[in-house]
C-alpha positions as a Markdown table, in Angstrom:
| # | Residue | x | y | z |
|---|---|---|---|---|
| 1 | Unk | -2.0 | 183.5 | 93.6 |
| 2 | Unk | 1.0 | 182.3 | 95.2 |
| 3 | Unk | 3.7 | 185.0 | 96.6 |
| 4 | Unk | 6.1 | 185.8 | 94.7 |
| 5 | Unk | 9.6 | 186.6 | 95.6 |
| 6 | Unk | 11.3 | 189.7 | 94.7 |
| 7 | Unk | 14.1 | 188.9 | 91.8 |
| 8 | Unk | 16.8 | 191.2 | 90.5 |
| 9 | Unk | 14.9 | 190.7 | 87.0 |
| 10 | Unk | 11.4 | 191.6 | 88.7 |
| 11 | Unk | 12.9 | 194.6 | 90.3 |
| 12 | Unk | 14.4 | 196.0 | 87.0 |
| 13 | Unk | 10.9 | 195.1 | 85.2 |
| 14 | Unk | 9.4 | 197.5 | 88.0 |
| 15 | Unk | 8.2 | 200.5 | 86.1 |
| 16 | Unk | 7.7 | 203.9 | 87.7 |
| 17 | Unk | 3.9 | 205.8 | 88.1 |
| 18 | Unk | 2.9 | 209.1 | 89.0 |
| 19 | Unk | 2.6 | 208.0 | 92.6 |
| 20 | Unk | 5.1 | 206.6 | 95.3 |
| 21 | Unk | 4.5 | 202.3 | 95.4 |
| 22 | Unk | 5.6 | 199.9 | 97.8 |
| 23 | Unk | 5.9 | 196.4 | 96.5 |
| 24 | Unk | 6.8 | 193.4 | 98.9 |
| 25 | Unk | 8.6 | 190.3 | 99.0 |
| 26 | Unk | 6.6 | 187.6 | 99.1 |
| 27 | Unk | 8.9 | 185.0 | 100.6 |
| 28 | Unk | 11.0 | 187.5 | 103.2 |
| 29 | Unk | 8.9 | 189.1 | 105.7 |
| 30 | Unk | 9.3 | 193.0 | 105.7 |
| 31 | Unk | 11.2 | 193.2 | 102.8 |
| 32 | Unk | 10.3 | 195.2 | 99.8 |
| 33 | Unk | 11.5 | 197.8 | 97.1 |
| 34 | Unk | 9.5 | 201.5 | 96.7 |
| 35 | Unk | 9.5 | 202.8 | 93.6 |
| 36 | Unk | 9.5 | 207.0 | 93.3 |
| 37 | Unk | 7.6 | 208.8 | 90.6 |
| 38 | Unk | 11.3 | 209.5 | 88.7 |
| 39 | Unk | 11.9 | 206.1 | 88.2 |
| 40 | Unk | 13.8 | 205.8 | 91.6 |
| 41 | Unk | 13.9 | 202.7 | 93.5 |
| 42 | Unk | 14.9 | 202.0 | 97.4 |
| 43 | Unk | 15.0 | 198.9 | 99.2 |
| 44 | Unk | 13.4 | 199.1 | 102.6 |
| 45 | Unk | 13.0 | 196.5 | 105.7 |
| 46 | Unk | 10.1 | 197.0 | 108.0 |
| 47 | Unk | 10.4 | 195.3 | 111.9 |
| 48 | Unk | 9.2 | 195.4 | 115.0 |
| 49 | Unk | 10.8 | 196.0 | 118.2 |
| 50 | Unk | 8.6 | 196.1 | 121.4 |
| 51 | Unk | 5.1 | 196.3 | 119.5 |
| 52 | Unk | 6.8 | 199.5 | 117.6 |
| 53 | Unk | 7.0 | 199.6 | 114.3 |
| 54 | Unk | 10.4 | 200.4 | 112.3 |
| 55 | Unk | 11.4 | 201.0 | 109.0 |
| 56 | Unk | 15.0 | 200.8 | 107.6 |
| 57 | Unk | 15.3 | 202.6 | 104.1 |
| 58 | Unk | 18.7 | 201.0 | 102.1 |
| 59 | Unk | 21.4 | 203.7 | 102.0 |
């Protein structure tokens, strides 16, 4: 199966479960939305600086 890119439809098709998920762009590297049990969901960018991994949560 192909990647598939994250849409703004896809996202607000995203349904909430009774454990944190990530879910990841397919075309952007790094990018992806989490989804929290209450139906939350956060945008986050993961990179790498010197070998070290980062995470940048959306405010």
């Amino acid at each position: 199966m192909p990647p598939r890119p994250l849409t703004q439809a896809r996202v607000n098709d995203l349904k909430s479960r009774k454990s944190v998920r990530n879910l990841r762009d397919g075309t952007l590297k790094g990018f992806g939305v989490r989804i929290l049990p209450p139906g939350r969901k956060r945008f986050f960018v993961h990179s790498q600086k010197d070998g070290r991994r980062r995470r940048r949560p959306s405010r």
